[in-house]
N, CA, C and O of each residue as an XYZ file, in Angstrom:
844
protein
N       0.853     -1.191      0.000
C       0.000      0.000      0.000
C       0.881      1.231      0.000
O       0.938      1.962      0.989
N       1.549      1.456     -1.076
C       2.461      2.307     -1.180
C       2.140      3.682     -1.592
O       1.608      3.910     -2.679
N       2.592      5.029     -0.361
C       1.889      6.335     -0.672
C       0.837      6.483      0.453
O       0.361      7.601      0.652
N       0.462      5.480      1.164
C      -0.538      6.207      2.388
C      -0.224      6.862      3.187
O       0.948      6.953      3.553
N      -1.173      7.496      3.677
C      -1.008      8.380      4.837
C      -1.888      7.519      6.088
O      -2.931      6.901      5.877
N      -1.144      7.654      7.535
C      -1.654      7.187      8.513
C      -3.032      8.062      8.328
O      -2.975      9.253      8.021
N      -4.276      7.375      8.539
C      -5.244      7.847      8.812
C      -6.808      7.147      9.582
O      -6.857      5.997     10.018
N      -7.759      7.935      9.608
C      -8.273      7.449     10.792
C      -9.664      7.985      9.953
O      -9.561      9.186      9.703
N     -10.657      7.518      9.568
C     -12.089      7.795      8.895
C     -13.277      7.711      9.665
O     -13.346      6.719     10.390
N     -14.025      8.335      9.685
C     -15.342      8.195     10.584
C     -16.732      8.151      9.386
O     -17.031      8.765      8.362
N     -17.213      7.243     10.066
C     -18.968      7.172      9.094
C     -19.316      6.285      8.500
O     -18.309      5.620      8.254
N     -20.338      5.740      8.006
C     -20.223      4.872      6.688
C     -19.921      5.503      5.548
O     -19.852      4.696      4.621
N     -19.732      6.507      5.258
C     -20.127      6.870      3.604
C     -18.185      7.176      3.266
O     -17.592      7.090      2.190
N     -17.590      7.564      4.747
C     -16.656      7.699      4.218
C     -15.768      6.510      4.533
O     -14.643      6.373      4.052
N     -16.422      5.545      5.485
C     -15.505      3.628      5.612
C     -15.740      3.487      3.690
O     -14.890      3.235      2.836
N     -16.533      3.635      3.609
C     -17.129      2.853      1.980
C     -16.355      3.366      1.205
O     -15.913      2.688      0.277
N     -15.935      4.852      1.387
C     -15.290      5.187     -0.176
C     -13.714      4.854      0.335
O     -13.053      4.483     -0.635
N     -13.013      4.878      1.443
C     -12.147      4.335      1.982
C     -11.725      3.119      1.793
O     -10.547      2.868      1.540
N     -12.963      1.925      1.931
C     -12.770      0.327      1.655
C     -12.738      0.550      0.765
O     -11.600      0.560      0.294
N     -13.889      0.902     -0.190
C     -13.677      0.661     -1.548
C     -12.382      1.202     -2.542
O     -12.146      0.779     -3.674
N     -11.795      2.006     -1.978
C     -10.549      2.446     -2.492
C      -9.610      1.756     -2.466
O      -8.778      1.836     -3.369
N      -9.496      1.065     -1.650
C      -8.316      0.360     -1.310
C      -8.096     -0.660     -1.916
O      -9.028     -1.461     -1.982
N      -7.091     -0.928     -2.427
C      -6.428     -2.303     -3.615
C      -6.439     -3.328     -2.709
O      -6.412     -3.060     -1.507
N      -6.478     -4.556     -3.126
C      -6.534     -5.804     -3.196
C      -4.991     -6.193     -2.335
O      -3.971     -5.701     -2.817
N      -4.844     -7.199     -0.898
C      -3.889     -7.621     -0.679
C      -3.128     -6.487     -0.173
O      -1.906     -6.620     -0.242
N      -3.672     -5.162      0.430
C      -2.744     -4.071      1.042
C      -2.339     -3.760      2.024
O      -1.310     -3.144      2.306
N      -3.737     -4.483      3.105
C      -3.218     -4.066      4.444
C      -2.222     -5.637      5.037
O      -2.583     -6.803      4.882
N      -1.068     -5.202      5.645
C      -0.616     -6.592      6.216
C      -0.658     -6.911      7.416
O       0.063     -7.834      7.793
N      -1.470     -6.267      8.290
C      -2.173     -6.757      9.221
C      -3.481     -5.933     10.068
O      -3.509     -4.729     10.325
N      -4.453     -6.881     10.383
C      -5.471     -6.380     10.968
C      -5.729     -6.683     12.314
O      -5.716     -7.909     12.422
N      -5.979     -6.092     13.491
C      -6.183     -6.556     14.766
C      -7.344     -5.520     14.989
O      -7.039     -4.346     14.780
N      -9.049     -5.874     15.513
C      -9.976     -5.540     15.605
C     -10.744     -6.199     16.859
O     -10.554     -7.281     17.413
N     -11.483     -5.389     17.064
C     -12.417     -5.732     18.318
C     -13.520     -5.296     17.874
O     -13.664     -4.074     17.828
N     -14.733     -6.281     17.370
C     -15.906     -6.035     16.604
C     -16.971     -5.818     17.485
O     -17.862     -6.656     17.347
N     -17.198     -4.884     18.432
C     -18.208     -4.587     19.226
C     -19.530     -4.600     19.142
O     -20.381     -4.855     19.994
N     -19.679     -4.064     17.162
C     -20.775     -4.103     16.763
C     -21.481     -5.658     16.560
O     -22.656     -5.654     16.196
N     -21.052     -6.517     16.702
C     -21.405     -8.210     16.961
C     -22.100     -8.431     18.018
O     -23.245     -8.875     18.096
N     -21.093     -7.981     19.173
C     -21.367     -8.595     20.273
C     -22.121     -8.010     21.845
O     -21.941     -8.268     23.035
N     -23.068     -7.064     21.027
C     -23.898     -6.654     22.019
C     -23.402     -6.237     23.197
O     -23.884     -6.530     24.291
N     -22.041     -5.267     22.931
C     -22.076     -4.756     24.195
C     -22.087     -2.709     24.268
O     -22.198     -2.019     23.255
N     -21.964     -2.226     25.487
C     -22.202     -0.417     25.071
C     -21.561     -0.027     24.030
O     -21.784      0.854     23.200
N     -20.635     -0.877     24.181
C     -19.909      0.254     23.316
C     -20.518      0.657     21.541
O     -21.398      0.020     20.961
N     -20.035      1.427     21.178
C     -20.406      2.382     19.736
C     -19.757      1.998     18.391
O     -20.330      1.991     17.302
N     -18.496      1.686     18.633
C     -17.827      1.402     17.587
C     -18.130      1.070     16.672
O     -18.131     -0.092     17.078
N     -18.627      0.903     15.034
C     -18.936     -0.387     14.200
C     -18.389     -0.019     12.778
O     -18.143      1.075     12.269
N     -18.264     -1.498     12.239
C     -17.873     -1.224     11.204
C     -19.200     -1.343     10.265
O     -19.866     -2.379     10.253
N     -19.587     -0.012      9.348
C     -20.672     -0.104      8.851
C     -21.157     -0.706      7.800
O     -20.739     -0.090      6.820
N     -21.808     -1.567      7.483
C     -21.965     -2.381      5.940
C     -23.273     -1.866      5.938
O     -23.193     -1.548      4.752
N     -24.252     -1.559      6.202
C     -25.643     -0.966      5.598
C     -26.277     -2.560      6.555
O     -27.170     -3.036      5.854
N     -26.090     -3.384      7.772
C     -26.668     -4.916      8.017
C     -26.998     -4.701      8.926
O     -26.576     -3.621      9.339
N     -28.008     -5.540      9.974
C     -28.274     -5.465     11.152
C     -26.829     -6.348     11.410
O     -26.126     -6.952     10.600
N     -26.697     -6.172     12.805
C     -25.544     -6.783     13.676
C     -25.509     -7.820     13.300
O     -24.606     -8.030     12.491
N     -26.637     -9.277     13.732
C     -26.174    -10.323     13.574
C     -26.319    -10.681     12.191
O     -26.605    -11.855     11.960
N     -26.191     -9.981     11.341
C     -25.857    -10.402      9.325
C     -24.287     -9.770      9.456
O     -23.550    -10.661      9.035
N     -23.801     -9.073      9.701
C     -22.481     -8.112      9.628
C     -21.521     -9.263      9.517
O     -20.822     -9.260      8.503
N     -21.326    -10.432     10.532
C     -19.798    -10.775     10.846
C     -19.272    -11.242      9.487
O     -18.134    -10.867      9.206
N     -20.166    -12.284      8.273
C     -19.554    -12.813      7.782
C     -19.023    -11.404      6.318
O     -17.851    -11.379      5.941
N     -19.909    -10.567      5.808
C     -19.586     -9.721      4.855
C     -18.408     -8.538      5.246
O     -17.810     -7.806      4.457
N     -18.268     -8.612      6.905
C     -17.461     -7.652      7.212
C     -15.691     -8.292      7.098
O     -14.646     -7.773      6.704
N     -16.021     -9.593      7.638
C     -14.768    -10.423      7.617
C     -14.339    -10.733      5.985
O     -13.190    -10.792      5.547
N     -15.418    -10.884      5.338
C     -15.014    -11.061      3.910
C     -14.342     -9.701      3.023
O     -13.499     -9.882      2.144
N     -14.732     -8.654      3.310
C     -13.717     -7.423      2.866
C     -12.740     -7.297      3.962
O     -11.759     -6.693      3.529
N     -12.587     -7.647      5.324
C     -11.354     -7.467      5.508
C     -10.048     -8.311      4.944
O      -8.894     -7.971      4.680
N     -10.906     -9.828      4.867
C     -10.229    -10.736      3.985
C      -9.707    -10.376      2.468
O      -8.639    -10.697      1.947
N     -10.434     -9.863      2.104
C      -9.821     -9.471      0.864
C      -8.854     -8.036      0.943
O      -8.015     -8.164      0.051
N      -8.711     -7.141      1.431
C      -7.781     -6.008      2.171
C      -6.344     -6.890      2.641
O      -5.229     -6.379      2.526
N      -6.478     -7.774      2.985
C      -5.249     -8.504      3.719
C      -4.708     -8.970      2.673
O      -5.277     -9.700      1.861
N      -3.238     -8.473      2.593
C      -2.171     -9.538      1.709
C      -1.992    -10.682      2.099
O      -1.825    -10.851      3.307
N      -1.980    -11.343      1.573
C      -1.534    -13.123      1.732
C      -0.334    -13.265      2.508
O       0.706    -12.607      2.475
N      -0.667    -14.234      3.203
C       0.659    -14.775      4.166
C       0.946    -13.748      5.401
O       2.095    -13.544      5.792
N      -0.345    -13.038      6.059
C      -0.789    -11.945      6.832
C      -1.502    -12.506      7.716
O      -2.293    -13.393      7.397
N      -1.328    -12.018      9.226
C      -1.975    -12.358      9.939
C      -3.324    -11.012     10.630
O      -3.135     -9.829     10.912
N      -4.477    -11.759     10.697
C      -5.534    -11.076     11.817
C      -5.785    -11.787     13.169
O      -5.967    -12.975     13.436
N      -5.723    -10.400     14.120
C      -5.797    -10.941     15.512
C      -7.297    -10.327     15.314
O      -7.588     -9.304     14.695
N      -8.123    -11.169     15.962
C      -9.693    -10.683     16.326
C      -9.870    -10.875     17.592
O      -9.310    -11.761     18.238
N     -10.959     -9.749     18.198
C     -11.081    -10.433     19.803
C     -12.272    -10.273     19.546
O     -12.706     -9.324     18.892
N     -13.147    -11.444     20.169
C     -14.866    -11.985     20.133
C     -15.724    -11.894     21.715
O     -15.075    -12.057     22.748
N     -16.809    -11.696     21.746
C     -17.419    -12.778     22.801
C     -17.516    -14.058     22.558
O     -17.912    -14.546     21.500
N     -17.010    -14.890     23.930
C     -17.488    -15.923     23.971
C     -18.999    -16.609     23.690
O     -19.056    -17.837     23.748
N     -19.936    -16.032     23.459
C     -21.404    -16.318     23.490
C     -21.702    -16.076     21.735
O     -22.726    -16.409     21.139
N     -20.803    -15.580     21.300
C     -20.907    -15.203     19.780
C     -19.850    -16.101     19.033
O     -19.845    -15.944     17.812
N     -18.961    -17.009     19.541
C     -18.148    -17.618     18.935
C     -17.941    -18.761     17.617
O     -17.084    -19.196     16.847
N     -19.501    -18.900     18.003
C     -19.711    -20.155     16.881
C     -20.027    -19.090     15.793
O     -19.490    -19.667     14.848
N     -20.468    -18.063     15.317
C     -20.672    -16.999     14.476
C     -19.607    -16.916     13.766
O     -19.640    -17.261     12.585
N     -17.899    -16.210     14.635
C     -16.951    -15.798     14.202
C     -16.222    -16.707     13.566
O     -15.441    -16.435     12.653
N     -16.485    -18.076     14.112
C     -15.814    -19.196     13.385
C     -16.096    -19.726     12.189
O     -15.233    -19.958     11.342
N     -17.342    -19.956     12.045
C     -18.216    -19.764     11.182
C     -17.577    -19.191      9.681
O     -17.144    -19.850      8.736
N     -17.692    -17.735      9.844
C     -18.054    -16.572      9.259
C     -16.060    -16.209      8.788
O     -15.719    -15.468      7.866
N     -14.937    -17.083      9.861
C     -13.597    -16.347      9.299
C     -13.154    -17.697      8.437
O     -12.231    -17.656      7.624
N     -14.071    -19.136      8.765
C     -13.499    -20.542      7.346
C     -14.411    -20.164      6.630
O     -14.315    -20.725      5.538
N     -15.445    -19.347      6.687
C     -16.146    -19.098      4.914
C     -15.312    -17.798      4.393
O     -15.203    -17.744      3.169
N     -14.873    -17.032      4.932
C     -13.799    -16.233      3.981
C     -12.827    -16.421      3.561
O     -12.330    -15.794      2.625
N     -12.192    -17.591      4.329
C     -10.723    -18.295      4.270
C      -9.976    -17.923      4.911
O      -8.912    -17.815      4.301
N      -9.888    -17.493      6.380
C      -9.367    -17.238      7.481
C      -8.829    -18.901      7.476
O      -9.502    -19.773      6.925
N      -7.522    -19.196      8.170
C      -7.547    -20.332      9.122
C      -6.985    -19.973     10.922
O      -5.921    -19.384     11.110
N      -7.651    -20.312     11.801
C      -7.547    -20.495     12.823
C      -6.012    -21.075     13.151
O      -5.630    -22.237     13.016
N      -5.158    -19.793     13.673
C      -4.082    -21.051     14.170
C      -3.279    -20.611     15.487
O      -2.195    -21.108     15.793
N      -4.015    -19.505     16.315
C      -4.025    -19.422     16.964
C      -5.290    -19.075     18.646
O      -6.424    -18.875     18.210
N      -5.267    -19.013     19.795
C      -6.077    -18.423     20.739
C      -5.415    -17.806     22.096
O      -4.821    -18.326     23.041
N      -5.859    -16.174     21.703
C      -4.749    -15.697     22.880
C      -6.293    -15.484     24.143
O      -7.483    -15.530     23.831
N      -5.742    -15.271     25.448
C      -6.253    -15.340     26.968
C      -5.951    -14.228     27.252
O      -4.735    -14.077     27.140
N      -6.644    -13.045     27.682
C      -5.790    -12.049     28.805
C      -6.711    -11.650     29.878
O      -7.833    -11.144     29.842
N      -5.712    -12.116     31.132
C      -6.359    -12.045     32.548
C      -6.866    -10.774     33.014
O      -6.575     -9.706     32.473
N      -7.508    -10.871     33.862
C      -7.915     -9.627     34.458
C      -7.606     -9.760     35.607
O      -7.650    -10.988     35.684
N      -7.246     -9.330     36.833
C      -7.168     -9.044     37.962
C      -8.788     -8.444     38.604
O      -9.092     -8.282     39.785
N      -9.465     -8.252     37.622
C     -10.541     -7.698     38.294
C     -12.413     -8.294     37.573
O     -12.522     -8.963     36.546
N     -12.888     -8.110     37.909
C     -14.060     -8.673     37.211
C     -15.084     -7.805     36.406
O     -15.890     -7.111     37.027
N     -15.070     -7.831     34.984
C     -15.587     -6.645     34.368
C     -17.278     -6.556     34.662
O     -18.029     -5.587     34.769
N     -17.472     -7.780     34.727
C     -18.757     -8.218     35.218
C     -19.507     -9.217     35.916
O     -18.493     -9.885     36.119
N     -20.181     -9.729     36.325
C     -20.232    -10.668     37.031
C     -21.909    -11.051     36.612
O     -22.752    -10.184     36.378
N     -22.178    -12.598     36.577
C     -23.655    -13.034     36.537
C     -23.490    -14.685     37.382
O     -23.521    -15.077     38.549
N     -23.277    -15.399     35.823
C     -23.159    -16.773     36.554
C     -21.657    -17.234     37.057
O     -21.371    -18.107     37.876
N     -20.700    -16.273     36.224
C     -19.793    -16.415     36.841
C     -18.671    -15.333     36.985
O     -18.683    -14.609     35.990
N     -17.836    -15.026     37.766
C     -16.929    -13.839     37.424
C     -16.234    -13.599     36.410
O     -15.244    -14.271     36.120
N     -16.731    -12.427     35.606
C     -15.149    -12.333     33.798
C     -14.678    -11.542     34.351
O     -14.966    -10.457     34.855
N     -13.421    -12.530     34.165
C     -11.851    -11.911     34.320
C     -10.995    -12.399     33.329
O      -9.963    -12.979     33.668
N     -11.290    -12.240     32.109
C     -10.234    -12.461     30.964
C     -11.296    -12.173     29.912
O     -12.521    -12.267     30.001
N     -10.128    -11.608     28.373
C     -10.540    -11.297     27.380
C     -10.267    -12.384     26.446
O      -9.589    -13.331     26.846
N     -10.811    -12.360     24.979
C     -10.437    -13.521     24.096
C      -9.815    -13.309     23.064
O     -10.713    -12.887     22.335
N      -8.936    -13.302     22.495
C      -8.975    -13.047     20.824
C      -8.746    -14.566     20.044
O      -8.691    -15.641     20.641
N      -8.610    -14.348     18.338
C      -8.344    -15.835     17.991
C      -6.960    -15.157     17.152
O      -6.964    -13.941     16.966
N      -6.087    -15.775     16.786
C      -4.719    -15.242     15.762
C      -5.954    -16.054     14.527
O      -6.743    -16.970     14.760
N      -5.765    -15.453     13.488
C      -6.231    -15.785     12.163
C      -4.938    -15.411     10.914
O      -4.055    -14.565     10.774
N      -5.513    -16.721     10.088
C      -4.080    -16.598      9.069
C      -4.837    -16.455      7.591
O      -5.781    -17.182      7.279
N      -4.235    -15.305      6.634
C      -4.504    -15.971      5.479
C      -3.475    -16.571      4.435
O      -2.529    -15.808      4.245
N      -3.452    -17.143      4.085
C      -2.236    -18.090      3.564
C      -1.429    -18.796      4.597
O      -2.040    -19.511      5.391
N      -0.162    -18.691      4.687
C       0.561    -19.460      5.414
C       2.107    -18.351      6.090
O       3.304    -18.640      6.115
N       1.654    -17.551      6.379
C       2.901    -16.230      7.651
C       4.002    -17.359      7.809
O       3.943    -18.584      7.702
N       4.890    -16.596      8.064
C       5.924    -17.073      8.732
C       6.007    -16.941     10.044
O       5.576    -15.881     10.498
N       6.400    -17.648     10.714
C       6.425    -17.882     12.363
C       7.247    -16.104     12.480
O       8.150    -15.515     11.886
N       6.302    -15.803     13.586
C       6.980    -14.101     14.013
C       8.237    -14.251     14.444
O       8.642    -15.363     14.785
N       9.069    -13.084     14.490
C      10.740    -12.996     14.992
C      10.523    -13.037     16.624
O      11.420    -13.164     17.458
N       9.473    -12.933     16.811
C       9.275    -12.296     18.019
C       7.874    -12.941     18.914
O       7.072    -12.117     19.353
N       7.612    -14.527     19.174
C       6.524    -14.969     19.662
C       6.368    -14.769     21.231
O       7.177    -14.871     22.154
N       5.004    -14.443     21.179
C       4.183    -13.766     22.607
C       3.979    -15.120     22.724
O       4.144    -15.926     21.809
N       3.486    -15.478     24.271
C       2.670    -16.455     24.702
C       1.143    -16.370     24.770
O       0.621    -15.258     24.856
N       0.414    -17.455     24.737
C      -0.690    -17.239     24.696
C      -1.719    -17.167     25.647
O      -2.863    -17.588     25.476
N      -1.176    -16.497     26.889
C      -1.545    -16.337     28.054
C      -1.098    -14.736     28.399
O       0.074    -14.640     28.764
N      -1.664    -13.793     28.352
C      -1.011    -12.262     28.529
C      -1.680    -11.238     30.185
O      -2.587    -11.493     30.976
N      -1.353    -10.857     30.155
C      -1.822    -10.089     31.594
C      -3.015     -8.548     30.832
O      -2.981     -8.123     29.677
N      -3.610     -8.233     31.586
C      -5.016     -7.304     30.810
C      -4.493     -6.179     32.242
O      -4.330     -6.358     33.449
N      -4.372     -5.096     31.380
C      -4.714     -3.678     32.624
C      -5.430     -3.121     32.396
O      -5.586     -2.664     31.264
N      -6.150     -2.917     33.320
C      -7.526     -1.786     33.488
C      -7.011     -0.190     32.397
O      -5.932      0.384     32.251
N      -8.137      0.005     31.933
C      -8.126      1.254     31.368
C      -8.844      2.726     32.156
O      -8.877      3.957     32.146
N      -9.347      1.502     32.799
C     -10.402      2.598     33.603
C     -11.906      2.582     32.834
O     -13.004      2.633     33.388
N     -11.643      2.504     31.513
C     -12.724      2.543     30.629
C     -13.427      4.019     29.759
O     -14.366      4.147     28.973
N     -12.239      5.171     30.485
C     -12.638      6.513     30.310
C     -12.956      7.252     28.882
O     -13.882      8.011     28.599
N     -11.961      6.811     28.144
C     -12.492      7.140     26.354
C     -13.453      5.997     25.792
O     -13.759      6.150     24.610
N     -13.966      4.906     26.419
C     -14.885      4.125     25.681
C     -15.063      3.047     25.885
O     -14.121      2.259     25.962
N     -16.357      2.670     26.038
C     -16.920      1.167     27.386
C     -16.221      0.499     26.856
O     -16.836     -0.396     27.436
N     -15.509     -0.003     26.302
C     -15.108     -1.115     25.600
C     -13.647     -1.091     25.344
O     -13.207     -1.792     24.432
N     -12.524     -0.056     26.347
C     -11.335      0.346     25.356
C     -10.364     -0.131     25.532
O     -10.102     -0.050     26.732
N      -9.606     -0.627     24.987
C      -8.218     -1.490     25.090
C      -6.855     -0.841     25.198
O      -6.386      0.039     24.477
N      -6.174     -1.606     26.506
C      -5.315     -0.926     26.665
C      -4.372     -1.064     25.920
O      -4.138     -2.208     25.530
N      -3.499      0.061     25.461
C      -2.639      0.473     24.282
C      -1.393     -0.683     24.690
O      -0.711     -1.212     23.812
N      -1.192     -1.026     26.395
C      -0.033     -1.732     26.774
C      -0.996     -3.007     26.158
O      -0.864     -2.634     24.992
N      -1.386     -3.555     26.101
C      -2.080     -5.072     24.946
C      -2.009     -4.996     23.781
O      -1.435     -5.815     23.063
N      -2.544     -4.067     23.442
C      -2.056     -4.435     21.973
C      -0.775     -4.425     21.378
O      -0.498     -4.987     20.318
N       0.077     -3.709     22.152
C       1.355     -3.228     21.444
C       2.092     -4.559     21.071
O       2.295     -4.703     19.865
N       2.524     -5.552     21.900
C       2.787     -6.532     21.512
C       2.480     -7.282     20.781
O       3.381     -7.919     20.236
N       0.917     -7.598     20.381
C       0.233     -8.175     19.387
C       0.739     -7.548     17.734
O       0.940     -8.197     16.708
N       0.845     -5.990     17.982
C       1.634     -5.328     16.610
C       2.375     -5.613     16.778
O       2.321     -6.799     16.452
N       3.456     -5.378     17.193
C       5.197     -5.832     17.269
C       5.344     -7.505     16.491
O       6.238     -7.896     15.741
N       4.095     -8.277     17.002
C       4.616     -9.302     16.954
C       3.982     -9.816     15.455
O       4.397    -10.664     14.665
N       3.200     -9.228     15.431
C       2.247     -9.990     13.806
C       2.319     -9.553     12.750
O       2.087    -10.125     11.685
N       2.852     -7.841     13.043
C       3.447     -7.042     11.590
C       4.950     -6.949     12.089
O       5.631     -7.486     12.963
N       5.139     -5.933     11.029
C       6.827     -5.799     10.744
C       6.617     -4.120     10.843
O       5.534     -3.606     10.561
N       7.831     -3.306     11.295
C       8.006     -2.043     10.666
C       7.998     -1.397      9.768
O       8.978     -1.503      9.030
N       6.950     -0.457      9.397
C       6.599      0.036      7.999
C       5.341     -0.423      7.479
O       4.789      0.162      6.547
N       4.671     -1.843      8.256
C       3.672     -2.431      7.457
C       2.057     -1.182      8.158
O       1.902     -0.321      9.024
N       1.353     -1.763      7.251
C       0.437     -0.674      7.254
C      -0.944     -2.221      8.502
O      -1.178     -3.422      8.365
N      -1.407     -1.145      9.512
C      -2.481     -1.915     10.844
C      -3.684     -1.261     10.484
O      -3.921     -0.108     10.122
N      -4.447     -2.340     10.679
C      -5.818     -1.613      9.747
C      -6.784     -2.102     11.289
O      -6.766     -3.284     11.632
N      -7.371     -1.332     11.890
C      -8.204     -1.541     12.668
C      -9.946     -0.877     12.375
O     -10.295      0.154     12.950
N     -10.677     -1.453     11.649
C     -11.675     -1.387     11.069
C     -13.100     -0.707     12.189
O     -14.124     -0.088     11.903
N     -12.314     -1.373     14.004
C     -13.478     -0.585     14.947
C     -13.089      0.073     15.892
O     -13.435      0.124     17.072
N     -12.091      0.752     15.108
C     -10.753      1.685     15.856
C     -11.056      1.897     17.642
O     -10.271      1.658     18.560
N     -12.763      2.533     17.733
C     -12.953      3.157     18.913
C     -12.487      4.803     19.140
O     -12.771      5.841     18.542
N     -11.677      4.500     20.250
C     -10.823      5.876     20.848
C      -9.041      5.666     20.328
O      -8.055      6.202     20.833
N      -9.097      4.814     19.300
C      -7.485      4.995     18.844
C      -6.243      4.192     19.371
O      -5.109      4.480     18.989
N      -6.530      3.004     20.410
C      -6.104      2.259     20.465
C      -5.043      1.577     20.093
O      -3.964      1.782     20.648
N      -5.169      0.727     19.170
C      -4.637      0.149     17.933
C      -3.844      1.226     17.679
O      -2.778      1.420     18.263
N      -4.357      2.025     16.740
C      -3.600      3.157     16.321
C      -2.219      3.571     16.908
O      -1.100      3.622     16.399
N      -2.705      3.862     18.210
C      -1.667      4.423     19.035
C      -0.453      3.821     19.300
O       0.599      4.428     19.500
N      -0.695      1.906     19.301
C       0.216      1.000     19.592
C       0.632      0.899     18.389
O       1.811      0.574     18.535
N       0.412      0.973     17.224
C       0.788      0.598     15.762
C       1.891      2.245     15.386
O       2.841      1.889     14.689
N       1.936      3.506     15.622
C       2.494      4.404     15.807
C       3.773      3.831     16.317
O       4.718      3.319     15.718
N       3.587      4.017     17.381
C       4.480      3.394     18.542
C       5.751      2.759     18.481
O       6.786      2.918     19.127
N       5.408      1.958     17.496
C       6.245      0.513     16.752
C       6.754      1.050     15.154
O       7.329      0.313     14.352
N       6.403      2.486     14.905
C       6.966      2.553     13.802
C       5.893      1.414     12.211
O       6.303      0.862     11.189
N       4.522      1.559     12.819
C       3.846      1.002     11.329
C       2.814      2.317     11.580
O       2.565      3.126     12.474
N       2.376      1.997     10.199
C       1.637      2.852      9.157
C       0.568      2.608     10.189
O       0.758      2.004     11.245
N      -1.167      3.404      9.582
C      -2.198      2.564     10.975
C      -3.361      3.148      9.614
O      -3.337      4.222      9.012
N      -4.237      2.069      9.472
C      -5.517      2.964      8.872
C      -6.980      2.177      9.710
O      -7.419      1.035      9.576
N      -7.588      3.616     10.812
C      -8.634      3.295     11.304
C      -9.882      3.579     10.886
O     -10.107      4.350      9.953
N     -11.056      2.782     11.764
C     -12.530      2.968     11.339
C     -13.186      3.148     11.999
O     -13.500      2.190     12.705
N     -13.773      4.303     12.221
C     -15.058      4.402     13.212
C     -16.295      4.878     12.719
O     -16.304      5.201     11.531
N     -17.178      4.975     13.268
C     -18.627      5.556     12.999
C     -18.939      6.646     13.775
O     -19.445      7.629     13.234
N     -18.634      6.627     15.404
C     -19.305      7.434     15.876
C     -17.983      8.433     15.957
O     -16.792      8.201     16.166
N     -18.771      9.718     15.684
C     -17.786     10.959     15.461
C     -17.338     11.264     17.192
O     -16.248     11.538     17.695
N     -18.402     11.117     17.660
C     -18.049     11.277     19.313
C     -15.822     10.290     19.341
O     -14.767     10.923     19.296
N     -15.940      9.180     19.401
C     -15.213      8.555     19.428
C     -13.827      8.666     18.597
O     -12.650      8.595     18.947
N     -14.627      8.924     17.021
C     -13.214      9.518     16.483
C     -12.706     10.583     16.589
O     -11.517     10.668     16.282
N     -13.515     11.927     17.122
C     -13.090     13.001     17.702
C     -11.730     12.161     18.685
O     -10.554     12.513     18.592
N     -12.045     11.416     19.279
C     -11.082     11.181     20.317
C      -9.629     10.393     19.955
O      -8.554     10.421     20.553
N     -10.001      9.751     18.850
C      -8.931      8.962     18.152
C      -8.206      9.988     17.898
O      -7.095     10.010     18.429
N      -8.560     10.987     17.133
C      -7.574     11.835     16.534
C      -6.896     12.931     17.599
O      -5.765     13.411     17.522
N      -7.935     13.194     18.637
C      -6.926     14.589     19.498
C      -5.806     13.318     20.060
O      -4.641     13.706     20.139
N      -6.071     11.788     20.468
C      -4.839     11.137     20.962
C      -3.666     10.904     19.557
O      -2.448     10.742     19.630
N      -4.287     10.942     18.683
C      -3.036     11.224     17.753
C      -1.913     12.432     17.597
O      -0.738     12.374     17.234
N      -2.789     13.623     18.041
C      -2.008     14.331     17.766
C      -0.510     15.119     18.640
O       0.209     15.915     18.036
């Protein structure tokens, strides 16, 4: 994807002319947290014109096609939505070849039982080369507090997940950006970053942490 500019889009009309712009096989890695799936406050979404539960498989299928071959996507899911995501990343041609854990020290919520850990899955398309640099699949989770957005991930989590799944220079495509997240950890590390949000509330916020 040669010639971009780090950038950060808000809306559907301008995700659409954004996706649709974008060549075939460009981004070389994606790490996303699809909120709009999984029924929780938060705002984030990536917009296709679908109700929520139609979204996962058409959304995964253009990110699939955005991804160069031999590229990895980290996704993080609910557990209660999982048979969906699995579903929905072997009909695009995702393969499953990894599942990362991160603990919580604290309980985000509680019903039948206490959550204290997050999920993601590593997803491959083609066949990556083993990273220079492998994380374990057990990671520690710090509180954010939650202050830029019910749902927001701390920049110390992801950073490693970039470090470890792209390379320097490669371009991080986070499709439900939020409050900039991703972004911020993909900076950080010296890669390119192209985000997605909808609600302007939120990308207002992506961008004053960019600047």
């Amino acid at each position: 994807m040669d010639g971009l500019n780090d950038a950060v889009r808000c809306g559907y009309h301008a995700s659409v002319r954004l996706l649709g712009g974008t060549g075939l096989m460009s981004i070389m890695t994606v790490l996303i947290a699809p909120d709009a799936f999984l029924n929780t406050a938060g705002t984030a979404r990536f917009a296709l014109g679908l109700r929520a539960s139609k979204r996962v498989r058409p959304a995964f299928h253009e990110i699939y096609r955005m991804l160069r071959w031999n590229r990895f996507c980290v996704s993080f899911y609910g557990w209660h939505k999982a048979d969906k995501f699995l579903a929905a990343w072997r009909e695009v041609g995702f393969r499953v070849i990894g599942h990362l854990t991160f603990i919580k020290r604290y309980a985000s919520t509680e019903r039948f039982l206490r959550y204290q850990h997050e999920n993601a899955y590593l997803l491959a398309k083609g066949n990556p080369q083993k990273p220079a640099r492998t994380i374990p699949d057990v990671l520690e989770w710090q509180y954010t507090g939650n202050n830029l957005h019910p749902t927001q991930k701390p920049v110390s989590v992801l950073t490693p997940l970039v470090e470890s799944f792209s390379n320097p220079g490669d371009v991080v495509l986070d499709p439900f950006c939020g409050s900039g997240s991703t972004l911020l950890a993909a900076r950080k590390l010296n890669r390119r970053f192209l985000g997605i949000e909808l609600s302007k509330q939120y990308f207002d916020l992506a961008e004053q942490r960019l600047r």
